[in-house]
Every structure is written in structure tokens, then in C-alpha cells.
N, C-alpha and C positions, 0 to 999 in steps of 0.2 A: 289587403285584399279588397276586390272591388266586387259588387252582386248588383246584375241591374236586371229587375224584376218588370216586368210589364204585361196590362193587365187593361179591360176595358171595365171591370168591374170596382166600382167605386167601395163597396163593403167591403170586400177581399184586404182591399189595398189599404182601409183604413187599419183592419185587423193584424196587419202587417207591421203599420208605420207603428201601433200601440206597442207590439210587442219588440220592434228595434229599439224606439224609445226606452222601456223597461231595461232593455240591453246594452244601455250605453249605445248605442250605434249611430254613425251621424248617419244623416237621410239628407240625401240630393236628389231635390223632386225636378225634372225637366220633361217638357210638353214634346213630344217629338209626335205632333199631330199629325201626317201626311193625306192630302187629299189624291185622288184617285188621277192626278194628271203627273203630280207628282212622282209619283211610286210608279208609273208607267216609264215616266221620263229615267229612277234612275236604273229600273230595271232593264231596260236598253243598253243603258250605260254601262251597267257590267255583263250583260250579255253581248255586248260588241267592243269589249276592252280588246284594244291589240297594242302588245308590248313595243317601244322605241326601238332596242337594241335585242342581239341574241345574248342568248342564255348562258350565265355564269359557270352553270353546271357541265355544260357539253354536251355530247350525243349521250344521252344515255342507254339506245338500243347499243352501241361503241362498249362505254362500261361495263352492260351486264355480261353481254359475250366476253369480255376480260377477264372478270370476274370467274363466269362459269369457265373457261378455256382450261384449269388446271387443276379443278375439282374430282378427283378420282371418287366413282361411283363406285357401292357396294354389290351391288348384284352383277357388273359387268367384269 
């Protein structure tokens, strides 16, 4: 199992690392520092993600009407 905990708070995180420590727990510290051009750039990036190909799944408004098409209701 993997826990990635992130935090700006330096006392929090050491209080943490002590007691994974005590825990046997291995600790993978990475800097994932992002400056504000950054995080502008990748927030673009998936707000303007548009897929290659269509979709594996199909039409799904298609499905659900299949789906409900033979569903006999109780009160009708």
C-alpha cells in the first residue's frame, strides 16, 4: 500500500516521519515544489485535455435506453 501525505507544515511532517519510523514504515520524501507558472501551465493542460480516438465504451445515452427498454415498472 502506498500513502502520500503532503503538507506545508514542517512540525506536522516531522511528527509523522517519527512515528512511521517507530512503525517500520519506509518513508519516500519527494520535493514536488511547483511555482505558480507551473501549476498554471498544468492546470490548462487538463483542462484542455481532448482524447485522440472515440470512446471504447460507445454511446452511452444508446446503453442506458437498452438497458431501461425492458425494465417493467411497479406502479405502471
Amino acid at each position: 500500500m502506498e500513502l502520500i501525505l503532503k503538507s506545508n507544515n514542517e512540525e506536522s511532517l516531522a511528527k509523522i516521519i517519527a512515528l512511521a519510523k517507530k512503525l517500520n514504515v519506509v518513508i519516500e520524501k519527494k520535493n514536488a515544489d511547483f511555482n505558480k507558472t507551473t501549476r498554471i501551465n498544468l492546470k490548462n493542460r487538463i483542462l484542455n485535455f481532448k482524447p485522440t480516438g472515440s470512446s471504447s465504451f460507445g454511446d452511452a445515452a444508446e446503453w442506458e435506453q437498452h438497458q431501461r427498454s425492458d425494465r417493467e415498472l411497479a406502479f405502471s
